[in-house]
N, C-alpha and C positions, 0 to 999 in steps of 0.2 A: 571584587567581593572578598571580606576577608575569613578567611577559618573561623570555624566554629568548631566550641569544642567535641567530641563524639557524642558525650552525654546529652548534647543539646542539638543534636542532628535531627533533622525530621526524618521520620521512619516510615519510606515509601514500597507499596506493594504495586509492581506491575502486574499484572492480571489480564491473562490472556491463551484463547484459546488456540485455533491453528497458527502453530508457527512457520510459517510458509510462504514464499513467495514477498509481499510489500512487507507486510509485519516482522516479517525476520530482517527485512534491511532495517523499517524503524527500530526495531531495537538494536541491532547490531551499530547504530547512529549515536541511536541515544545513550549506551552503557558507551561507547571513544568517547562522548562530547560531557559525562556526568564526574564529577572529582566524588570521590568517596570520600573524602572527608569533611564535604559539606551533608551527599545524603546517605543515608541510610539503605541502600535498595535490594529489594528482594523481589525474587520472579516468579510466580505461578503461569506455568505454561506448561503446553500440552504436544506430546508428540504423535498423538493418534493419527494424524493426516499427513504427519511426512516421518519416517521415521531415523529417517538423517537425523532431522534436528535435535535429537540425545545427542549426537556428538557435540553440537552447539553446546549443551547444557553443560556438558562436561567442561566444556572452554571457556564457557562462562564462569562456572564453579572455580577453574583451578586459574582465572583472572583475580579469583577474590569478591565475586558475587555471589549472594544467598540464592539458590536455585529452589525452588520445589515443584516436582513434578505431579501434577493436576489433572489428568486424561478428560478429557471433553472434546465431545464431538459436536461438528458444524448443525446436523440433525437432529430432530428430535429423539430423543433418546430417555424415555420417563427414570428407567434405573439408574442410567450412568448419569445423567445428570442430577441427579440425587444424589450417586456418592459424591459427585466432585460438589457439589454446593455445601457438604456435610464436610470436606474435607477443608473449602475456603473458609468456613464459620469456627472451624477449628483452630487452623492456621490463625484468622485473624484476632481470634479471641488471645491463643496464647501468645502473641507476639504484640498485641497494641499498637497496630500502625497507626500513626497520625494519618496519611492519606493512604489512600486506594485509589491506582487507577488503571480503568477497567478495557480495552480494545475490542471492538466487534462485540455482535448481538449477543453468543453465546455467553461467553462469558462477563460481557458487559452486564445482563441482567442478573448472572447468578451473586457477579463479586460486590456488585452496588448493593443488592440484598444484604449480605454476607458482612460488607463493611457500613451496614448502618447498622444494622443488629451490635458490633464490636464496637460502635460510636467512632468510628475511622467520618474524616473527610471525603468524600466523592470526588473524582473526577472522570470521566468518558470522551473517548474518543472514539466513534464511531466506523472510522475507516469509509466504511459502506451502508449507509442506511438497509435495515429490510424491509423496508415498504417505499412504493414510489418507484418502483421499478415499471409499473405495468403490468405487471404478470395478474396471477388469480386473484380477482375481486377478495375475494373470502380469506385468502390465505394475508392481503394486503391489509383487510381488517384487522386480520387477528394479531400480526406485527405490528399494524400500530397503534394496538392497544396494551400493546405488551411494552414499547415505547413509552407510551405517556405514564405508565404505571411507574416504569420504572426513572422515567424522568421526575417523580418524587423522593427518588434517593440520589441526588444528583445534585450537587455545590458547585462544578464547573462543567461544561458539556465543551470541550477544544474541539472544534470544528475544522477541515482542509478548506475549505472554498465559500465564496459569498453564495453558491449555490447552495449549499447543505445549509448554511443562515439561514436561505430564505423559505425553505422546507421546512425547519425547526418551525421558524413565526408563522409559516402559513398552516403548520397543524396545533400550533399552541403547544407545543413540548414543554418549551423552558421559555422568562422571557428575556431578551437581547444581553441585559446585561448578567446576566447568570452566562452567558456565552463566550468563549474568546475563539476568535480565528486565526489558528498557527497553521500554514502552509508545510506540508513538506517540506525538507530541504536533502540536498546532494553534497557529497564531499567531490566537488567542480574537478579535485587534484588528480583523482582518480584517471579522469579522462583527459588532460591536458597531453599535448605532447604526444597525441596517437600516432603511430608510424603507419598509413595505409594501403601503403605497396606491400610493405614487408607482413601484414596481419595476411593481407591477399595469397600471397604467395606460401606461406605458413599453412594456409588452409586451404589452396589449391586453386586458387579462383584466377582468372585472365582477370588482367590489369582492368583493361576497357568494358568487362561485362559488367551491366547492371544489375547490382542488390538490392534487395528489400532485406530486413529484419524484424521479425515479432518476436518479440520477449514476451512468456506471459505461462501462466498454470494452462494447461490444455485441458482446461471443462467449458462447461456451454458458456460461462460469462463470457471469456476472452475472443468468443467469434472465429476461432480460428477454422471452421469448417467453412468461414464467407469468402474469405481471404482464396483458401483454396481453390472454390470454386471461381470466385474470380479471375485467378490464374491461369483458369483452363478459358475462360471468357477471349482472353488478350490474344489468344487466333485469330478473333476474327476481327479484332481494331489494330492490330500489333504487336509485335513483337513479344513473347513472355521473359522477366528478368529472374535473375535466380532466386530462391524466397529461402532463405534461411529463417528455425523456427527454433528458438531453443530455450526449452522449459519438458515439463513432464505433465504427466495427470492421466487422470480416468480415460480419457480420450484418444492418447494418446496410437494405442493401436488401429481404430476408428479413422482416424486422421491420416495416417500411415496406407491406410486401405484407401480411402478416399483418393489421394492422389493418387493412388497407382490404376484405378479405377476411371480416371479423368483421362489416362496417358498422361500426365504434367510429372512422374515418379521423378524423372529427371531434372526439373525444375524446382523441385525441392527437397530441401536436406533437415532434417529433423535431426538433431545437434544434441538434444536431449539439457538434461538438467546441469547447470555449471557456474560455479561461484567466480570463473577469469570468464569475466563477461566482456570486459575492453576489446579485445582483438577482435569483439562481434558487431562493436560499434565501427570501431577502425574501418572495418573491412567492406560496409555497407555503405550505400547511398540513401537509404532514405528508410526509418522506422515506420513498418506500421502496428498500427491493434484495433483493430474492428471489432473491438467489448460490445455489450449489449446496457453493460452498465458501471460505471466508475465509483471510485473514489478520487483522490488527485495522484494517479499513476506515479512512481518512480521513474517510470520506463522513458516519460515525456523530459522530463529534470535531466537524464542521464544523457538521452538523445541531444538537449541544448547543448552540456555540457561537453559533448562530445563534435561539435559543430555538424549535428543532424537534423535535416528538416522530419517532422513526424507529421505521420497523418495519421487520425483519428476519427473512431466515430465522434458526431455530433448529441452526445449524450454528455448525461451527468454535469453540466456545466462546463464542458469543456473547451469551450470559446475563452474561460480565463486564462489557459496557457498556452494557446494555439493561434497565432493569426491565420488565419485563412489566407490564403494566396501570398503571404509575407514569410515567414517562418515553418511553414507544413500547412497542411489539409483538414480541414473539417466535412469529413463524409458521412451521407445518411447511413446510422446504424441496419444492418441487414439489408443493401442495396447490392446486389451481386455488380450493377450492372456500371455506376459510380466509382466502388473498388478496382474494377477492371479497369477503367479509364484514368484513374490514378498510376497504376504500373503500369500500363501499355505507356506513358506519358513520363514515367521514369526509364523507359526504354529509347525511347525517341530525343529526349532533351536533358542530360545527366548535368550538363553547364547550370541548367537552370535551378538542378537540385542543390549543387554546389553552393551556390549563393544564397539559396534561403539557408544552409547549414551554417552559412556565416552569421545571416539575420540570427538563427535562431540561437547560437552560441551568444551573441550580441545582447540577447533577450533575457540572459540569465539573470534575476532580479537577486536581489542581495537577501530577501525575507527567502528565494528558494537554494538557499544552504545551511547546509545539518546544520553549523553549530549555531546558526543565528536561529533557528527551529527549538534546536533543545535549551537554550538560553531564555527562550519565552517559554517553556514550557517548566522550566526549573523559577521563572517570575511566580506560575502561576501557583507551585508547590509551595513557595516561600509567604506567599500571600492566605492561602488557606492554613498553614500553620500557623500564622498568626492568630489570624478568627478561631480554632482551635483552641492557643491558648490563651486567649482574650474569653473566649466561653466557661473556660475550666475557671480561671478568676473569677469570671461571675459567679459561676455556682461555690465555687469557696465562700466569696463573701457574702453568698444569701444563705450560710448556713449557720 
């Protein structure tokens, strides 16, 4: 693709609210994999929910990206979310992006408002729907009315999985082709070449013990209170393998108590929050995450990449990146009793895990890496810029 001059760059706003956990690898993906001198990009993002990620901003800033700091919380919040929509109609107004696009509910609804008011393009990426989880009837209504609503300021809706496809058409959101499906992707490089004697030994672990690993936020979505209690299960099928857990959150001390409350304290190591995640793949045998509900995980991508089998709940569509008995495990969401029988079975048969971590490195599809991810999603910028100024033409010439 060749340069374009500055003047003629599309002028893109990323728009989003917690920066945290999947969303800060996607953009940490997308600003390596975007040339600045094709876009224009500028970031409204919020640091309310982790307060690390200011330092992100600042590293973004002094890469030479437009940052503005936007405070929005996951919750409902009638004031704050008032200033920050007052703040995006602002932003948008004085800067004229040709696109907007918006990540997650919160600020998915405020910035799509935001950038049609400013006559910006739309785009949404969802990450995680909120409705369709199961949870409260009434609260499920009311998101997904708040969805459809705002599925009228919406020119592209990029999707992770044929599963959120078929969500979208089964509630009439948008239709098909107002949709593209861009996958996740992983930079594979990261994890090639792991050394896993030497991660083991680094972090203290015997050669031959069996690990598990959960990557994930420690709140109720990622399940990690099932995992636990399963761990204390595996007395009485099996053997317990070692559970390393490393992330942060609301939970965190909760989870902390829980195990020590089972007797398992010593079966698990709660590792805490950390951007050299490699040596945690290395050092494991087998990924899991007992979520309650998904989007298309990182953790799963990284795990291939890292020649790991994963086992996962059987939610959210998650038989698109998991063969069952081939590459990792498809478990029922909140089955204490399934979980157990998973790691008692990583305790007894590690040969066996080995080789699915071959499969599953084998499985790494070429749509699941960053730069082939943000290369369709820099298509989908390139195309709506056009209908943009293919519209501005029109209305010239009808005047």
């Amino acid at each position: 693709m060749s340069k374009v001059s500055p003047l003629a760059r599309p002028k893109v706003l990323i728009a989003m609210g917690a920066v945290a956990g999947g969303t800060l690898t996607h953009i940490e993906y997308f600003l390596s994999c975007t040339d600045s001198t094709e876009f224009d990009v500028h970031l409204a993002v919020s640091g309310l929910r982790d307060a690390s990620a200011r330092s992100r901003f600042e590293e973004w800033r002094a890469a030479g990206w437009k940052v503005h700091d936007v405070p929005m919380l996951r919750r409902a919040a009638p004031v704050r979310d008032a200033l920050a929509f007052r703040r995006l109609v602002g932003l948008c107004l004085r800067e004229r992006f040709d696109i907007v696009h918006t990540h997650c509910a919160k600020a998915g609804f405020l910035g799509r408002l935001a950038a049609r008011l400013a006559g910006a393009m739309t785009v949404h990426t969802p990450h995680v729907f909120p409705f369709g989880r199961g949870g409260c009837p009434s609260a499920e209504r009311v998101y997904l009315a708040l969805e459809r609503r705002a599925a009228r300021w919406t020119d592209r809706l990029v999707l992770l999985s044929r599963y959120q496809l078929n969500l979208v058409l089964r509630h009439g959101l948008l239709p098909a082709d107002r949709t593209v499906t861009i996958p996740n992707g992983v930079d594979s490089r990261r994890f090639s070449g792991l050394d896993g004697p030497a991660a083991r030994a680094n972090m203290g672990l015997g050669s031959h013990e069996p690990v598990a690993l959960a990557v994930g936020r420690l709140c109720g979505q990622k399940g990690m209170d099932v995992l636990i209690d399963a761990l204390a299960l595996t007395a009485r099928i099996g053997a317990a393998p070692l559970v390393l857990i490393v992330g942060s959150g609301p939970l965190e001390r909760a989870l902390r108590a829980q195990a020590e409350r089972l007797a398992f304290g010593d079966r698990v190591r709660m590792l805490g929050a950390t951007t050299a995640i490699e040596p945690c793949y290395a050092a494991c045998d087998l990924v899991v995450m007992p979520s309650r509900f998904e989007g298309m995980p990182y953790v799963i991508l990284e795990a291939k990449a890292a020649g790991r089998p994963a086992a996962v709940s059987s939610v959210s569509g998650m038989e698109e990146f998991v063969r069952h008995g081939e590459d990792g495990f498809l478990v029922p969401p909140d089955n204490t009793e399934a979980w157990a029988r998973v790691l008692s079975l990583l305790s007894t048969d590690r040969r066996a895990f080995l080789a699915a971590g071959e499969r599953a490195k084998a499985g790494l599809r070429p749509e699941w890496h960053a730069r082939r991810s943000v290369e369709r999603l820099h298509a989908v910028y390139r195309e709506l810029a056009e209908e943009k100024r293919e519209r501005s033409l029109k209305g010239c010439a009808g005047v």
